[in-house]
N, C-alpha and C positions, 0 to 999 in steps of 0.2 A: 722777426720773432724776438721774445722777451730773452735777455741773457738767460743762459745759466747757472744758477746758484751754487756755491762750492760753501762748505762749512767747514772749516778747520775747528776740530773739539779738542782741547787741553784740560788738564786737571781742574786747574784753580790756583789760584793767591790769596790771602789778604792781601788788601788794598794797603796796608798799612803796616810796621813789624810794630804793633802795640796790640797788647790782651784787648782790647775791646775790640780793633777790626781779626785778631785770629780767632777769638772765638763763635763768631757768626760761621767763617769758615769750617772751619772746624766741626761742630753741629752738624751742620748740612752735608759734607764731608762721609761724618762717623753715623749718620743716621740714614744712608743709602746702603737700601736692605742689599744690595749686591757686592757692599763693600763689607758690612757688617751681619750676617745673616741670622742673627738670634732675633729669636721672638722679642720685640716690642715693650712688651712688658716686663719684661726683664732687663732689658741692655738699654733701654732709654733712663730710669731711674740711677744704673748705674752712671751713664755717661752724662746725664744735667744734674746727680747729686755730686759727683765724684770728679769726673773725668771733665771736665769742663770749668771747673775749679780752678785745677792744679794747672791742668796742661796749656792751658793758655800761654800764662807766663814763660813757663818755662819754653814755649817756642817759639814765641815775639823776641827771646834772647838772640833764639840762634835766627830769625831772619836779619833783628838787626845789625849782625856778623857779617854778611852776605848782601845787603841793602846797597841797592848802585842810587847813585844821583838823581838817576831819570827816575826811581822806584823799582819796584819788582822785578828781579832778574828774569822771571820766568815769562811773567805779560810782557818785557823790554822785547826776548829773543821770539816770543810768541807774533809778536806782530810785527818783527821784523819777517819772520815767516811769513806773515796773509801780503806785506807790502812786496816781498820775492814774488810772491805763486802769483797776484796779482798780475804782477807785470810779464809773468813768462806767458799767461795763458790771454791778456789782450779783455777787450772789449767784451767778448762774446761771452763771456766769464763776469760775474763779480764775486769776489770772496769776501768773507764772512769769520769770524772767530767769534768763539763759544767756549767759553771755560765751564765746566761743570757744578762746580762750589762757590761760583763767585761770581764778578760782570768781567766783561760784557757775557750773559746768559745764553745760553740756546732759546729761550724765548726770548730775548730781545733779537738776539742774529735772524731768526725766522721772522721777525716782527717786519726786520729793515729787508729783509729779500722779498717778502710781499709786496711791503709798500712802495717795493719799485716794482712790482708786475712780473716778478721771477713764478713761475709753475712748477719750475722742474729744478728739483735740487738736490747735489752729492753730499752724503757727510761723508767727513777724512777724519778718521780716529787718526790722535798722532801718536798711537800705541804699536807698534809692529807685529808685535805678537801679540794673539787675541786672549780676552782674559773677562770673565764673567763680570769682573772688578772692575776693568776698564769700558772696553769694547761694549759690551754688552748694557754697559749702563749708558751708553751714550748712544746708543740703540732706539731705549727708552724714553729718554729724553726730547729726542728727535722726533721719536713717535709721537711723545701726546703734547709735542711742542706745536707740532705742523699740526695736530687735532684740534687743538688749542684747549686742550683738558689737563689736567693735575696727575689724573688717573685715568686707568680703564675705563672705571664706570661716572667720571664727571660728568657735568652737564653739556650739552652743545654749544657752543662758544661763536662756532662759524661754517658756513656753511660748506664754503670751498674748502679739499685739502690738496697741497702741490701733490706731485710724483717724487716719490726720496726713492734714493740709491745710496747704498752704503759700501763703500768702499772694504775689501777685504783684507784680511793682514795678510802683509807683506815682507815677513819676519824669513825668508828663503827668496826674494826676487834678487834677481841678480845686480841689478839699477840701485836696491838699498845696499847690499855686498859691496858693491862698487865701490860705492859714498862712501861708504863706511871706510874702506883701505887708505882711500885717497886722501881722506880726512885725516887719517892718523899717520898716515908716509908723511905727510907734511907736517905736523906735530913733532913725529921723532925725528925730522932734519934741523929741526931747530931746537932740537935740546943741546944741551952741554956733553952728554954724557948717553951711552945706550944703555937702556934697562936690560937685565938681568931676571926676568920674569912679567909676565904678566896676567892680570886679574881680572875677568869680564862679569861685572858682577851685574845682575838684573834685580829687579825688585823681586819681593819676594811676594807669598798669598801661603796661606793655611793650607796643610797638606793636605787636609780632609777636602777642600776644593776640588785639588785635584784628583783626588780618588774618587770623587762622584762625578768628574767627568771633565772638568776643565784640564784644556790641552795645551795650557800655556806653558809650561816647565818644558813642557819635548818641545815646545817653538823656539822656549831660548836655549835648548841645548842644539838645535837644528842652528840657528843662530849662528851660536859660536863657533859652532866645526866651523861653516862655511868662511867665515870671517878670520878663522887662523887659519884656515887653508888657503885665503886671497893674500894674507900676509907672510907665509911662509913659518909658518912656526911649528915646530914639531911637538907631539902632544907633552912632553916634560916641560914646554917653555911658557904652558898657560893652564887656567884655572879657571873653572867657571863657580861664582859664588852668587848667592839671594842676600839682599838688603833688608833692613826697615822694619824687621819682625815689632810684634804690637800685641800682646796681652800672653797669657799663658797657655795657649793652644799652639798645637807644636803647628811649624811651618817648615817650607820645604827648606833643603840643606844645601850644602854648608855655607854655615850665615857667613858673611863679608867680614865681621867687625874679627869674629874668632879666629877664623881663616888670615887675616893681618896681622893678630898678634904672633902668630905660629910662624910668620914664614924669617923673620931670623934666625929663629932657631932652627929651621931647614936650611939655611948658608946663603938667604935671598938677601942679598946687600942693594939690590935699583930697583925695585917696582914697579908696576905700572898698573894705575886703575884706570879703566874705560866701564862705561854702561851703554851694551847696545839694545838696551828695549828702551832706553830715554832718549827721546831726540831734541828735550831742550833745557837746556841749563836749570836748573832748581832747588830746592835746599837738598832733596838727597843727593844732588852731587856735589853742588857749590860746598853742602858744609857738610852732610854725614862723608859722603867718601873724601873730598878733596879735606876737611880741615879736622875731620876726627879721624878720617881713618889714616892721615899722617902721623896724628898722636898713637893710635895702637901699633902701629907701624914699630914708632917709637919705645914704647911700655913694654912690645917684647922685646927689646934690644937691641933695634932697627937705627941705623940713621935718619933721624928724619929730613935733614936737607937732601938724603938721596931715593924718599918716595915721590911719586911724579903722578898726577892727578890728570888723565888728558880729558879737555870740554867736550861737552855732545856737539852733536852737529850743528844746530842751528841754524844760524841763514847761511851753510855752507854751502856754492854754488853748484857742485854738481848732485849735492841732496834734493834742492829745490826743483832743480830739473825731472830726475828721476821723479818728483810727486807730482809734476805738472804734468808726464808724462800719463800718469797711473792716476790722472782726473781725467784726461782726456779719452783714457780707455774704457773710463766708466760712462763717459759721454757718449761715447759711439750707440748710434741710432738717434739721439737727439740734436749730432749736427752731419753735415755732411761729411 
């Protein structure tokens, strides 16, 4: 039988930290109705008259801040991922990465599993907790990828369509809990010093999101109980904050960056930021949490050589495990 197809789906990068490769990103990005939900005619003029202008630049700054050797922090840790899952899951497996906003695409990765005689294929949101924003858009994607249509109502493209399985969030398994501990027990044995609080901050989404129904805030507040209760932390020794806020619609609380500046003046002299709905290094952590939230850190009166920035997981060994496990579960019936 033809392998199995696996789809590992991530955000997106520019290719490049220059305005001209971040604002393709960016477009495609801010004009996925699941990320941006306003009517069309409204939010497109604003965002190709306005927002497309300005914001380029100003974020090809902060990639090139963040910019490794190889390129893109995020594609670097991203395919170090598909090159782990790979190898844990063998032959009978081939995997696949899909960025959402950028290449390699979900229609290119569906492209390359056909053309090797793949039928049956799992997509892995690498989001943990589910989110309209994320999850749900690569859903989509997937859908009229393997259709081979743009849209709903596109033209027919092809005749055949594989078997897709979508992997469910896993934002309370016990196998990401795990990873998660293991990865930061090892983190704090190699610090200098032990933090004195800590911060679990997730991205954030509009509040109204979730009052019409997105149940992603209670996945990362499910999240983090479990995750300080694998670490032993008693509830005064952590926080849980939302990232990333983006235009004047309020969004869920308390933001990261204000929560940072406060906590000196609450007596927090060692910090500690983690994000466990990110599982792979990228500007919001490389540079919003690790190099600006050092500075607000700082601005309230903080030391900043003694806030501490811990990495996502990445190609951490017993995270790769745990997701080659939780492919294989989704395989069950299509192998023996």
């Amino acid at each position: 039988m033809s392998p199995i197809g696996v789809i590992l789906s991530q955000i997106g990068t520019p290719l490049e930290p220059t305005s001209k490769s971040v604002r393709p990103y960016l477009r495609s990005f801010l004009s996925d109705r699941r990320v941006i939900d306003y009517s069309p005619w409204l939010w497109q003029p604003l965002l190709r008259g306005i927002i497309l202008r300005a914001r380029p630049r100003k974020s090809a700054k902060l990639y090139r801040e963040i910019w490794q050797k190889e390129g893109s922090p995020l594609l670097i840790h991203s395919l170090a991922q598909q090159a782990g899952l790979q190898s844990r899951l063998g032959a009978e497996y081939r995997v696949e990465l899909a960025l959402a906003y950028s290449e390699p695409s979900m229609d290119q990765a569906m492209a390359s599993l056909e053309s090797a005689g793949v039928t049956r294929i799992i997509i892995v949101p690498l989001f943990p907790q589910y989110s309209s924003t994320t999850s749900a858009s690569v859903y989509d994607q997937a859908c009229f990828a393997a259709l081979g249509r743009r849209s709903a109502n596109g033209p027919v493209s092809k005749r055949f369509v594989p078997a897709l399985r979508f992997m469910d969030a896993y934002y309370r398994e016990p196998g990401y809990i795990s990873a998660m501990q293991s990865h930061l027990s090892r983190y704090l044995e190699g610090m200098a010093y032990a933090p004195d609080y800590y911060v679990l901050s997730f991205h954030g989404i509009p509040k109204r999101y979730v009052d019409t129904g997105d149940p992603y805030t209670e996945q990362c507040m499910e999240t983090a109980k479990l995750l300080a209760n694998a670490m032993g932390w008693e509830q005064d020794r952590y926080e849980v904050t939302f990232q990333s806020r983006f235009g004047p619609e309020k969004w869920v609380g308390p933001a990261t960056d204000e929560v940072l500046g406060q906590l000196a003046g609450r007596g927090i002299k060692r910090p500690l930021i983690f994000s466990p709905g990110l599982v792979t290094d990228c500007l919001e952590t490389l540079h919003e949490l690790a190099i600006e939230g050092r500075e607000q850190f700082a601005a309230g009166g903080g030391e900043a050589g003694q806030f501490s920035a811990a990495p996502c997981l990445n190609d951490h060994a017993q995270w790769l495990d745990f997701l080659s496990q939780q492919v294989k579960k989704n395989a069950m019936g299509w192998t023996d």
